[in-house]
DSSP file (Angstrom, degrees, kcal/mol; ACC not computed):
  #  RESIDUE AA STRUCTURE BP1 BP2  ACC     N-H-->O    O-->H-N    N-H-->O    O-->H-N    TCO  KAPPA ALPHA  PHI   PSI    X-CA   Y-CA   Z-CA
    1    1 A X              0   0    0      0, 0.0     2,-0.3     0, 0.0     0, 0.0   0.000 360.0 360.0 360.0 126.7   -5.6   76.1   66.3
    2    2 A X        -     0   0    0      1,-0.0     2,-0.4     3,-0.0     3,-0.1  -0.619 360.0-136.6 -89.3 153.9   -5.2   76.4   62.5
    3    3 A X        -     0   0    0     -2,-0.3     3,-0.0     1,-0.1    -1,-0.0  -0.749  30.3-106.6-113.0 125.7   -8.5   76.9   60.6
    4    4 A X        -     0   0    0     -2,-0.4     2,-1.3     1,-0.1    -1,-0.1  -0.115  32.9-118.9 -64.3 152.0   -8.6   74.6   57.0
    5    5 A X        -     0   0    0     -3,-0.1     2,-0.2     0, 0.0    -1,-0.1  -0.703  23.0-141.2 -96.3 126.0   -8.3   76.4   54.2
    6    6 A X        -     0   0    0     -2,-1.3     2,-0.3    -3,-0.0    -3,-0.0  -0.525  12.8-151.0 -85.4 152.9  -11.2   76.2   52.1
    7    7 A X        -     0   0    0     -2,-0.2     2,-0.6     0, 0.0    -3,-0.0  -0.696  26.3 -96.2-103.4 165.1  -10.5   76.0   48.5
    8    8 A X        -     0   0    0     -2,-0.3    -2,-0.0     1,-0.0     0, 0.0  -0.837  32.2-128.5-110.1 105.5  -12.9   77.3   46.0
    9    9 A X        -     0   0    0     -2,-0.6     2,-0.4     1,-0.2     3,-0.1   0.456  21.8-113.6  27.9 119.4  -15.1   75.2   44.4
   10   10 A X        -     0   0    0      1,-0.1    -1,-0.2     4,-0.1     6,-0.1  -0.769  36.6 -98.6 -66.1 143.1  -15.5   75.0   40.6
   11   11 A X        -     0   0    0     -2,-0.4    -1,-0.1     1,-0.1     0, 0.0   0.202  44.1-108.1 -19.9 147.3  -18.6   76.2   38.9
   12   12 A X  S    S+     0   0    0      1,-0.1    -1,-0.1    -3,-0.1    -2,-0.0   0.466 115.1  50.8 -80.4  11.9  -20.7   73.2   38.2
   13   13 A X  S    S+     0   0    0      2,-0.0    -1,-0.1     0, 0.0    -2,-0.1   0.820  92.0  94.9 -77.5 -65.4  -20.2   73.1   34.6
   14   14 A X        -     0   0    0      1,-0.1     2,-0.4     0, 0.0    -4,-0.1   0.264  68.8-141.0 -64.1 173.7  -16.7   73.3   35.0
   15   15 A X        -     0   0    0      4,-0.0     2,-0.2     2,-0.0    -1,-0.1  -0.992  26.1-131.3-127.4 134.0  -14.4   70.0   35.0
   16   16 A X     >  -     0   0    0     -2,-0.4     4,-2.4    -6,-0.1     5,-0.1  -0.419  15.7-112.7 -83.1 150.1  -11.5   70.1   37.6
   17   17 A X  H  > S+     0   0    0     -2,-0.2     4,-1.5     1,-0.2    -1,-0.1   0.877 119.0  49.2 -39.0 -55.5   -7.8   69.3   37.2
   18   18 A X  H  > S+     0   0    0      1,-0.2     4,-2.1     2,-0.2    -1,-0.2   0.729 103.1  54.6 -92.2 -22.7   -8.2   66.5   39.4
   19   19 A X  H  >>S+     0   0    0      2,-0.2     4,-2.7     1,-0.2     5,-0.6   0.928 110.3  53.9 -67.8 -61.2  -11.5   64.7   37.7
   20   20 A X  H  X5S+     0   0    0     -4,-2.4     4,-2.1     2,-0.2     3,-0.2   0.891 110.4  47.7 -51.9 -37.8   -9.2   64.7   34.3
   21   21 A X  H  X5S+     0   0    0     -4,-1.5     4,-2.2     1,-0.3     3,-0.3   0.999 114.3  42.5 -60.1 -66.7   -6.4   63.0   36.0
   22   22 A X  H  X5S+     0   0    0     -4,-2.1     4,-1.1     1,-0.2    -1,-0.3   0.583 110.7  51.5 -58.9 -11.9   -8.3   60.8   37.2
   23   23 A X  H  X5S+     0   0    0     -4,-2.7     4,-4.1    -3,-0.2     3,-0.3   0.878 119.9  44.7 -78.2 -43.7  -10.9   60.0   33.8
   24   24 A X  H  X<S+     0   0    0     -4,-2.1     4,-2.2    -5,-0.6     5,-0.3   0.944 107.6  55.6 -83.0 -36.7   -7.3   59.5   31.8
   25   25 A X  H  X S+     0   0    0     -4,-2.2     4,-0.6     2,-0.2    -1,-0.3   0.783 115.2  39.8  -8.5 -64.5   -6.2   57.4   35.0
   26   26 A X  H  X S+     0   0    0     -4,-1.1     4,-2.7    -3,-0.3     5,-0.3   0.921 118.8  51.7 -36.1 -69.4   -9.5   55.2   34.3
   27   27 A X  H  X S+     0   0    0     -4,-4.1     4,-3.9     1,-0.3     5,-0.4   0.900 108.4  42.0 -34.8 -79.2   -8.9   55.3   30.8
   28   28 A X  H  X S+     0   0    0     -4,-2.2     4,-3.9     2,-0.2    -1,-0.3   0.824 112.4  58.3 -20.8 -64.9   -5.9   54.4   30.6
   29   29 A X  H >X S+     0   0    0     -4,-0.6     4,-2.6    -5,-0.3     3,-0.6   0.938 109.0  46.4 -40.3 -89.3   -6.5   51.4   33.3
   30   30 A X  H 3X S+     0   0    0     -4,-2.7     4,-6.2     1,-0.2     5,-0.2   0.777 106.8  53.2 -49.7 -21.6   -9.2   49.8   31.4
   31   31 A X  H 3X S+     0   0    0     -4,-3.9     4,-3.1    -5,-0.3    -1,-0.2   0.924 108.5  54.2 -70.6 -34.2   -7.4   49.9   27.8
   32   32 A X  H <X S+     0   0    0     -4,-3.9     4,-1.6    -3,-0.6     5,-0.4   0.857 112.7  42.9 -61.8 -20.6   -4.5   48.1   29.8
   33   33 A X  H >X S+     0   0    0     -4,-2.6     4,-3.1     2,-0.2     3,-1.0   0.932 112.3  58.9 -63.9 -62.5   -7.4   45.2   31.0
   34   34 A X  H 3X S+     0   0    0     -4,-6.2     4,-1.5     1,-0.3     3,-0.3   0.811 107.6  37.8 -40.8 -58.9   -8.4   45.5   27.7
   35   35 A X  H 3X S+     0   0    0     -4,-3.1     4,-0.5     1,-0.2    -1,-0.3   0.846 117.5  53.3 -43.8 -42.6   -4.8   44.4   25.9
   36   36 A X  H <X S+     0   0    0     -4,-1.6     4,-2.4    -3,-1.0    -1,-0.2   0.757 102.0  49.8 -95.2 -12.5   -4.3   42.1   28.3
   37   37 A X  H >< S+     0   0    0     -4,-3.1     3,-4.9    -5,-0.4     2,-1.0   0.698 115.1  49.3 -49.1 -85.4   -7.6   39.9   28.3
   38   38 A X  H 3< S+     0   0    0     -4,-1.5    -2,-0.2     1,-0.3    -1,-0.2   0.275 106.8  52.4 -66.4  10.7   -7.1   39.8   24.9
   39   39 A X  H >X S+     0   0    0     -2,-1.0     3,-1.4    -4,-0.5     4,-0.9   0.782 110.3  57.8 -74.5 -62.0   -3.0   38.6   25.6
   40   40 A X  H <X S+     0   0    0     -3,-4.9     4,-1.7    -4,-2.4     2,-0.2   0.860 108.4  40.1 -36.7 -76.4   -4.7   35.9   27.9
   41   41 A X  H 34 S+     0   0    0      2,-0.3    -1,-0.3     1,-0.2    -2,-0.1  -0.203 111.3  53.8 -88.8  16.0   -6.6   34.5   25.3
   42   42 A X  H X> S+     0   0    0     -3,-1.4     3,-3.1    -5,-0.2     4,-0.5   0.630 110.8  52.9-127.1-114.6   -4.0   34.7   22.7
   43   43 A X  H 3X S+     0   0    0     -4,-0.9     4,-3.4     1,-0.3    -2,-0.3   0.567 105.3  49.3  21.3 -83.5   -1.9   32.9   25.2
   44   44 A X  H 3< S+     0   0    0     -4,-1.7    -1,-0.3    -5,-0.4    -3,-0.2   0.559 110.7  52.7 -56.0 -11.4   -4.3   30.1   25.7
   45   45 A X  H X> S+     0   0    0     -3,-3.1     4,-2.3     3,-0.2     3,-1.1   0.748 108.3  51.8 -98.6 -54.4   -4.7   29.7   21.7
   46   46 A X  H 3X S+     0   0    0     -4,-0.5     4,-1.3     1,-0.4     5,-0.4   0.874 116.1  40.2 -86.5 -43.9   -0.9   29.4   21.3
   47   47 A X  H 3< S+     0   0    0     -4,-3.4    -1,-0.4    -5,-0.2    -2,-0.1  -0.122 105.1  62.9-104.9  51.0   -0.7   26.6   24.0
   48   48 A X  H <> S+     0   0    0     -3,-1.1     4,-1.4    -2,-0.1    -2,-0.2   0.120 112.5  37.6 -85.4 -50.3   -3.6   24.9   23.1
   49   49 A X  H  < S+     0   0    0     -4,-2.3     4,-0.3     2,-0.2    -2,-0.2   0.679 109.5  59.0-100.2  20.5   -1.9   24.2   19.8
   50   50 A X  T >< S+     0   0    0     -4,-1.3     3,-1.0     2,-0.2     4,-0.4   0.737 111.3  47.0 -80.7 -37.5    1.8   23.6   21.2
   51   51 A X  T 3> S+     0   0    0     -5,-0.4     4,-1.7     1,-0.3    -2,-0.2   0.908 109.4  47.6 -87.7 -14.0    0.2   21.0   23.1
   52   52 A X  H 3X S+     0   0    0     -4,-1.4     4,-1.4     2,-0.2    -1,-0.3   0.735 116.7  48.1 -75.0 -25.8   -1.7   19.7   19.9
   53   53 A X  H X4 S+     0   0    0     -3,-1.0     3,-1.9    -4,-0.3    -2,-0.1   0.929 110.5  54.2 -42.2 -90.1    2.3   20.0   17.9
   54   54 A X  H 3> S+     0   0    0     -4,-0.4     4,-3.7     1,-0.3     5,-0.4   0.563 108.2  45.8 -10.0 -76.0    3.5   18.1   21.0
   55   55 A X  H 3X S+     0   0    0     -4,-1.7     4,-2.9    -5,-0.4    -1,-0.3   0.861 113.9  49.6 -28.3 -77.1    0.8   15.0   20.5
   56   56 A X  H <X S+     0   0    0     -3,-1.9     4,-2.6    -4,-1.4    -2,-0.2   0.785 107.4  50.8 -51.5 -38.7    1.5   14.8   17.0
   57   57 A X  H  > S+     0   0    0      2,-0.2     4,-1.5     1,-0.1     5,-0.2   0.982 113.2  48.9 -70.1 -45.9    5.5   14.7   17.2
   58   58 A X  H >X S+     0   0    0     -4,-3.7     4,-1.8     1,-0.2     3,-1.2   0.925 109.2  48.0 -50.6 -60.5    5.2   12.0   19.6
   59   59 A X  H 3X S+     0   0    0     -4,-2.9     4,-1.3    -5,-0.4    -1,-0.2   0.835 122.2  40.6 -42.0 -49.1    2.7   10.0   17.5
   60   60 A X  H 3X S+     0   0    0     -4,-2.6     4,-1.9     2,-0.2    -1,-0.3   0.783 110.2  57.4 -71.1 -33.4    5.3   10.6   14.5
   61   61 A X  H XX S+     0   0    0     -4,-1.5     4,-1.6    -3,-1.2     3,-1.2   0.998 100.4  52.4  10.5-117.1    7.9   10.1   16.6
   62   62 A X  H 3X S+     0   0    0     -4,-1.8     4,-1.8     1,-0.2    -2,-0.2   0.683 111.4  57.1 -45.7 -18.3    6.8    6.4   17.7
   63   63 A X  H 3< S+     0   0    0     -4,-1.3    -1,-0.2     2,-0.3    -2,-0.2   0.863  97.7  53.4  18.2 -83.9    6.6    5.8   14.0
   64   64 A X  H XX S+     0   0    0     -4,-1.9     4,-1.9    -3,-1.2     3,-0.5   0.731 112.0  43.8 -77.1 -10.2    9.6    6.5   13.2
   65   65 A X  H 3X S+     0   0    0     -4,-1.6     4,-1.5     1,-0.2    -2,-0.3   0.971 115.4  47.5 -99.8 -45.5   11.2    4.1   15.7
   66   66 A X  H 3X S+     0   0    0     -4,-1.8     4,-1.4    -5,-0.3    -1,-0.2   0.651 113.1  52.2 -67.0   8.5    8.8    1.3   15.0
   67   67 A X  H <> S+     0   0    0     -3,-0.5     4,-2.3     2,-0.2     5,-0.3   0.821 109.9  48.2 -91.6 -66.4    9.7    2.0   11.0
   68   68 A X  H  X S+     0   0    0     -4,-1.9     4,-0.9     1,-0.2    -2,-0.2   0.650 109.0  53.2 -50.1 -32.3   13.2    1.8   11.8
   69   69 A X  H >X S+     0   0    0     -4,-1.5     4,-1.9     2,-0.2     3,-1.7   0.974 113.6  48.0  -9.8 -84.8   12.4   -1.6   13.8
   70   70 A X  H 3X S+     0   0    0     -4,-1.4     4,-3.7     1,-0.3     5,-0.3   0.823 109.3  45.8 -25.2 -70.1   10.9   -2.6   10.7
   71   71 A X  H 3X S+     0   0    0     -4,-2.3     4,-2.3     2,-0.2    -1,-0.3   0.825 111.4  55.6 -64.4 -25.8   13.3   -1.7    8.6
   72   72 A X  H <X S+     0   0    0     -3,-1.7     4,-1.5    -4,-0.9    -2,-0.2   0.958 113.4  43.0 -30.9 -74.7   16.2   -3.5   11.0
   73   73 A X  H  < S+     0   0    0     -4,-1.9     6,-0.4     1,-0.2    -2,-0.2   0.804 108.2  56.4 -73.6 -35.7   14.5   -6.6   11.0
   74   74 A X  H  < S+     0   0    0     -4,-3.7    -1,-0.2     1,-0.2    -2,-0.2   0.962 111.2  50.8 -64.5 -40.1   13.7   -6.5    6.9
   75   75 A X  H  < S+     0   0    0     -4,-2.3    -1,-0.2    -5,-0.3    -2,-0.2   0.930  94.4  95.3 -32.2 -61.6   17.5   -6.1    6.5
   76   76 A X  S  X S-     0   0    0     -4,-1.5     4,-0.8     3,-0.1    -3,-0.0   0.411  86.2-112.5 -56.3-171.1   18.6   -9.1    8.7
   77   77 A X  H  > S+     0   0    0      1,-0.2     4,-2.1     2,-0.2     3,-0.2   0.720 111.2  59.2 -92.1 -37.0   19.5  -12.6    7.8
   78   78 A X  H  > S+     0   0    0      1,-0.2     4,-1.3     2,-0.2    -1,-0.2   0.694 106.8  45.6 -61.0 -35.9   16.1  -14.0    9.8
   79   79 A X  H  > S+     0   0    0     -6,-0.4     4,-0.7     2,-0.2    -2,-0.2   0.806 108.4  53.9-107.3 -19.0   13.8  -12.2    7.8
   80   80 A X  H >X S+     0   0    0     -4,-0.8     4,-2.1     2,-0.2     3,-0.6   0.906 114.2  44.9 -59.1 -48.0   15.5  -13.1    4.4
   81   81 A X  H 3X>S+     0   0    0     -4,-2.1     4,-3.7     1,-0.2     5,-0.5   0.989 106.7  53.8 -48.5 -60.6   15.2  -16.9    5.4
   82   82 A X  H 3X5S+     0   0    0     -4,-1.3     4,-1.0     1,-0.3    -1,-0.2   0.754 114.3  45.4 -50.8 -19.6   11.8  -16.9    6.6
   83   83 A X  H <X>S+     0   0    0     -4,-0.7     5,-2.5    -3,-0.6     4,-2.4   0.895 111.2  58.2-113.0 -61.3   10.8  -15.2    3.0
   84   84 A X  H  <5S+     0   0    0     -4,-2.1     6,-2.7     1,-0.2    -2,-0.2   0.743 111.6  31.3 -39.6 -58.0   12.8  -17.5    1.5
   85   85 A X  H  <5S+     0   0    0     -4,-3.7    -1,-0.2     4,-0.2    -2,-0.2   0.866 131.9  34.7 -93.4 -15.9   11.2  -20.7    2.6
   86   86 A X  H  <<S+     0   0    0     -4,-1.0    -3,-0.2    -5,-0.5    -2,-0.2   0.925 128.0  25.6 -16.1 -93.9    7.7  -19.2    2.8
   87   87 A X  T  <5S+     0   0    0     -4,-2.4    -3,-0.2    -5,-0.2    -4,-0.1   0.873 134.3  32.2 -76.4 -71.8    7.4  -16.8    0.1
   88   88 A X  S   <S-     0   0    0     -5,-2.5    -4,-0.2     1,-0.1    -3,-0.1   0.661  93.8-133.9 -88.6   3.4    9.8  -18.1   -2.3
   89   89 A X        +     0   0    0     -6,-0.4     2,-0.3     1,-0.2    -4,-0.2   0.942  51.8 155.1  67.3  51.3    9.4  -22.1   -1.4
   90   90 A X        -     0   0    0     -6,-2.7    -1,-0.2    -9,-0.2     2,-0.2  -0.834  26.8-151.1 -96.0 143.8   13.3  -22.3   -1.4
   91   91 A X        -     0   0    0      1,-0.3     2,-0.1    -2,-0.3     5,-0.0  -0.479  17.9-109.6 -94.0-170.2   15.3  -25.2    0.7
   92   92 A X        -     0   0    0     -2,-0.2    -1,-0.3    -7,-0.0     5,-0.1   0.356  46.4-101.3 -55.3-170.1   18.4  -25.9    2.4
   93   93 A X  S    S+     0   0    0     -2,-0.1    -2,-0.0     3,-0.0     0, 0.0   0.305 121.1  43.2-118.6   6.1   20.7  -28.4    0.7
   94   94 A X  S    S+     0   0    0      2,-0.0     2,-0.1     0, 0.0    -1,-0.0   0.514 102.1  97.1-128.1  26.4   20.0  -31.1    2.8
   95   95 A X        -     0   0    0      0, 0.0     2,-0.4     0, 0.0    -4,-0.1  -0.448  63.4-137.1 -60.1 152.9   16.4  -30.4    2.7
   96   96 A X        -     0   0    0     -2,-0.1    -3,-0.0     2,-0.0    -2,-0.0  -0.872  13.2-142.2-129.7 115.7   13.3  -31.7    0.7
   97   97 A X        +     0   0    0     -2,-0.4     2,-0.5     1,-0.1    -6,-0.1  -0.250  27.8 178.0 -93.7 127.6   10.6  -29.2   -0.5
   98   98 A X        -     0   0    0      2,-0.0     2,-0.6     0, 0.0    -1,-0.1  -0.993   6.2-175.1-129.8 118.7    7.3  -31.3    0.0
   99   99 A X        -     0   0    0     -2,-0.5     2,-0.1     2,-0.0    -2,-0.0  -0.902  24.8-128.7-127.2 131.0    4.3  -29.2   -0.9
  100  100 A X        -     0   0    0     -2,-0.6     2,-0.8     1,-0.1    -2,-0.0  -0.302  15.6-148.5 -72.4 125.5    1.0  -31.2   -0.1
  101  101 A X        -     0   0    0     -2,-0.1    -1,-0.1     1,-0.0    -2,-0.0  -0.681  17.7-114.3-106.1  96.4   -1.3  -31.5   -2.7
  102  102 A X        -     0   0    0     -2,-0.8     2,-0.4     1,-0.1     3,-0.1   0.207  31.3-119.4 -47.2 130.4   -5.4  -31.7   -1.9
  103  103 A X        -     0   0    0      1,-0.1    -1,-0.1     0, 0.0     0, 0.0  -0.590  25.4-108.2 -28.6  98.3   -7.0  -34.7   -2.7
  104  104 A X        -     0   0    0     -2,-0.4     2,-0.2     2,-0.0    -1,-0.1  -0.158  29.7-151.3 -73.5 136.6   -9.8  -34.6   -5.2
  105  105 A X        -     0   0    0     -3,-0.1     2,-0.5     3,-0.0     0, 0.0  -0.650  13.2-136.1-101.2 155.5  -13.1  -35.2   -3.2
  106  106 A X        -     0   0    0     -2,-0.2     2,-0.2     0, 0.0    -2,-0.0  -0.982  34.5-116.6-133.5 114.9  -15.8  -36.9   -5.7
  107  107 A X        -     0   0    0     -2,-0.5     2,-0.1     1,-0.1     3,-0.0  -0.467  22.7-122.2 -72.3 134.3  -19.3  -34.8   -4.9
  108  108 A X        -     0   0    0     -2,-0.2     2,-0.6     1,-0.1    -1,-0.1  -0.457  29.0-104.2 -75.0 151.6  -21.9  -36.5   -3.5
  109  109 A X        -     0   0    0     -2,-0.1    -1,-0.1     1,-0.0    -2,-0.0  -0.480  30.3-124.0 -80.1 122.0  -24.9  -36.4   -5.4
  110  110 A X        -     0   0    0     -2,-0.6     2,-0.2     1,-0.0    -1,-0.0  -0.330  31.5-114.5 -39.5 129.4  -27.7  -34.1   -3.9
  111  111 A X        -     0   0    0      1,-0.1     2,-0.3     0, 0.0    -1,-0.0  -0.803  32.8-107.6 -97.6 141.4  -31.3  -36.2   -3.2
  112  112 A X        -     0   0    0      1,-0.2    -1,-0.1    -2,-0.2     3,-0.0  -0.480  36.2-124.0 -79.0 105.1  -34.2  -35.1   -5.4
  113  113 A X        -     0   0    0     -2,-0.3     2,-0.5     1,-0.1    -1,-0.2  -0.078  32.9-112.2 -41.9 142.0  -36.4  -33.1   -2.9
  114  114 A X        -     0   0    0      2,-0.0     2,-0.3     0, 0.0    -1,-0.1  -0.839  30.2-171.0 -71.4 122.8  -40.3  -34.8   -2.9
  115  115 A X        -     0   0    0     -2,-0.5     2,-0.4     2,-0.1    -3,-0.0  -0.872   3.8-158.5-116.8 101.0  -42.6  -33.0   -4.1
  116  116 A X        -     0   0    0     -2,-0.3     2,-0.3     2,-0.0    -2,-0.0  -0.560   7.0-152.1-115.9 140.9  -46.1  -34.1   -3.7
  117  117 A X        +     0   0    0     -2,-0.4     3,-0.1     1,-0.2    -2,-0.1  -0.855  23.6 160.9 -99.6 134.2  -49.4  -33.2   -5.7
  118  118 A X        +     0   0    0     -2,-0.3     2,-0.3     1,-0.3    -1,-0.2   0.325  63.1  25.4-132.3  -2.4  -52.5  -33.5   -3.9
  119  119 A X        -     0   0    0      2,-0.0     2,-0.5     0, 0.0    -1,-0.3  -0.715  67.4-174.9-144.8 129.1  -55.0  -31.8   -5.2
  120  120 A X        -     0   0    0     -2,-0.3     2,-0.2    -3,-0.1    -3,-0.0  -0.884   6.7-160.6-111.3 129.2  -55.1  -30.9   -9.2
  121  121 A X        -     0   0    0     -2,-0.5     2,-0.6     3,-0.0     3,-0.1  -0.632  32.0-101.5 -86.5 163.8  -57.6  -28.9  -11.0
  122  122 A X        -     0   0    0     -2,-0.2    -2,-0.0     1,-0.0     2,-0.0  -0.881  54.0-106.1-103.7 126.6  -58.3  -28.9  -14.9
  123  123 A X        -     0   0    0     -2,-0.6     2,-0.3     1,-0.1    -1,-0.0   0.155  30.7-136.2 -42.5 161.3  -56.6  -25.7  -16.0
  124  124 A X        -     0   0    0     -3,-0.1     2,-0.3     2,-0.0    -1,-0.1  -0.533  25.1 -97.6-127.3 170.8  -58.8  -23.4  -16.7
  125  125 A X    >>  -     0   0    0     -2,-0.3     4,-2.0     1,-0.0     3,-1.6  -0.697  33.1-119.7-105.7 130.1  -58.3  -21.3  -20.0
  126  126 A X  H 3> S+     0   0    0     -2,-0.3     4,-0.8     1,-0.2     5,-0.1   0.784 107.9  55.7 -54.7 -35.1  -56.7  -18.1  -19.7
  127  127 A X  H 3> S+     0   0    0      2,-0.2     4,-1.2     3,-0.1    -1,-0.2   0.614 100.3  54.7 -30.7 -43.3  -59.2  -16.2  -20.8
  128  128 A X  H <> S+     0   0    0     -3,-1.6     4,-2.1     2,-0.2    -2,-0.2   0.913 111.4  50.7 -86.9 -57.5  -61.8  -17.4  -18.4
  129  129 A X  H  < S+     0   0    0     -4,-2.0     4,-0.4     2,-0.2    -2,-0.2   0.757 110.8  50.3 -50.2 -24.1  -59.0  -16.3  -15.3
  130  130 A X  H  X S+     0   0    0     -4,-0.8     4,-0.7    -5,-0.4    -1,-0.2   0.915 108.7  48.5 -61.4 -87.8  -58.7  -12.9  -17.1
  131  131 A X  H  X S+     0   0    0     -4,-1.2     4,-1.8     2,-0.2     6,-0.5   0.688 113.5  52.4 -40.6 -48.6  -62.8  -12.5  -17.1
  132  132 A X  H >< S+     0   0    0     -4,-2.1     3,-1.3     4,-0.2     4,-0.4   0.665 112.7  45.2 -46.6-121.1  -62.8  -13.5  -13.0
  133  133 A X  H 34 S+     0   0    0     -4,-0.4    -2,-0.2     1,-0.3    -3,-0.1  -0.069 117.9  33.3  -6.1 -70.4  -60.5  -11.2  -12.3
  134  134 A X  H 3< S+     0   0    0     -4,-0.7    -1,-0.3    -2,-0.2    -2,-0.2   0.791 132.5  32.8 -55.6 -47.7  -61.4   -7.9  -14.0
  135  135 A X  S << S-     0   0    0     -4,-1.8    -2,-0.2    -3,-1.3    -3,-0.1   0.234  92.2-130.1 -84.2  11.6  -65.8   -8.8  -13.5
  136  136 A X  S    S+     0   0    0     -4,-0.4     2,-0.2    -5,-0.1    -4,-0.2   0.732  75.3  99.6  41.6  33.8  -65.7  -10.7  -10.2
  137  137 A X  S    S-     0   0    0     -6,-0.5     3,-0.2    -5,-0.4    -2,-0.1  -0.678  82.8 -93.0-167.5  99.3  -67.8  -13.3  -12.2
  138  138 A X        -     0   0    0     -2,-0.2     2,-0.7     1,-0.2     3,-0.1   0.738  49.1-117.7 -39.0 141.7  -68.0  -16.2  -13.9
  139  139 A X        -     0   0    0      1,-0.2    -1,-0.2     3,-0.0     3,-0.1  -0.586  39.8 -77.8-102.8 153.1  -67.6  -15.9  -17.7
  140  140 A X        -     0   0    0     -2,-0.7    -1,-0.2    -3,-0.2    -2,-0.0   0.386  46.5-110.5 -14.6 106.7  -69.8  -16.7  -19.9
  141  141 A X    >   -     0   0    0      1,-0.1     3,-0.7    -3,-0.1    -1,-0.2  -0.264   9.6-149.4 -63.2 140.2  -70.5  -20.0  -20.9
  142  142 A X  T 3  S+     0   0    0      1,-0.2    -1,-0.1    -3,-0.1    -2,-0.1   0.447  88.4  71.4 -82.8   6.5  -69.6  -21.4  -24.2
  143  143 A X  T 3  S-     0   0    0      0, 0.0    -1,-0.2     0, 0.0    -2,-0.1   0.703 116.6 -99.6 -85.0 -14.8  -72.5  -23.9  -24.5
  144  144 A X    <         0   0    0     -3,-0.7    -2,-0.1    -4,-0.0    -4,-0.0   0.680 360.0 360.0 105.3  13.2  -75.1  -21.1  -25.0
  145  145 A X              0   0    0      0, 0.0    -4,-0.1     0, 0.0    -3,-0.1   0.258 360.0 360.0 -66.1 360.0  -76.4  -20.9  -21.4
């Protein structure tokens, strides 16, 4: 039987060959995570707004084919007529342009609401409605009472 070969220890201070491979090993590791999170998330930015493009060329996109529709139809021979007898109150030639003219309506005369008085005081003098107001209290009589 062969007997293991012991190795000898480093001091406890000291830092071994194998610890440093492995720290720069670590190291190394986590600055690759790092880069690539932030790759991810990059990533996810860039195709969040290709798919935001995407939306918008379509929208522009159906546009342009319903402009060009538009414009198709303003061209043709249909869309000139209809403007024609419409718009611009043109006939045919063996047509006859009748344009209807409203009738003048004669306004009826409104009926004069009722109004009915039923009970009148004698106006009081402005003065005396002042003098209630400001004293709570009848004003003075002018006979010399």
């Amino acid at each position: 039987m062969s007997t293991p070969v012991k190795r000898p220890l480093a001091p406890r201070g000291q830092v071994s060959s194998m610890q440093i491979v492995f720290g720069s090993i670590l190291a190394i590791s986590l600055l690759l995570a790092i880069n690539f999170s932030g790759r991810i998330a990059a990533g996810r930015r860039i195709e969040s707004e290709r798919d935001n493009l995407e939306q918008v060329i379509s929208t522009l996109q159906a546009q342009a084919t319903a402009l060009r529709a538009e414009l198709n139809y303003v061209n043709s021979d249909a869309f000139v007529e209809k403007w024609a007898r419409k718009e611009g109150k043109m006939v045919k030639g063996d047509e006859v342009l009748v344009i209807p003219v409203p009738g003048q309506a004669t306004p009826e005369p409104a009926p004069t609401p009722f109004v009915a008085v039923t009970n009148q005081r004698p106006e009081t003098e402005n003065w005396k409605l002042w003098w209630q107001l400001f004293f709570d209290s009848p004003p003075p009589s002018s006979d010399g009472n």
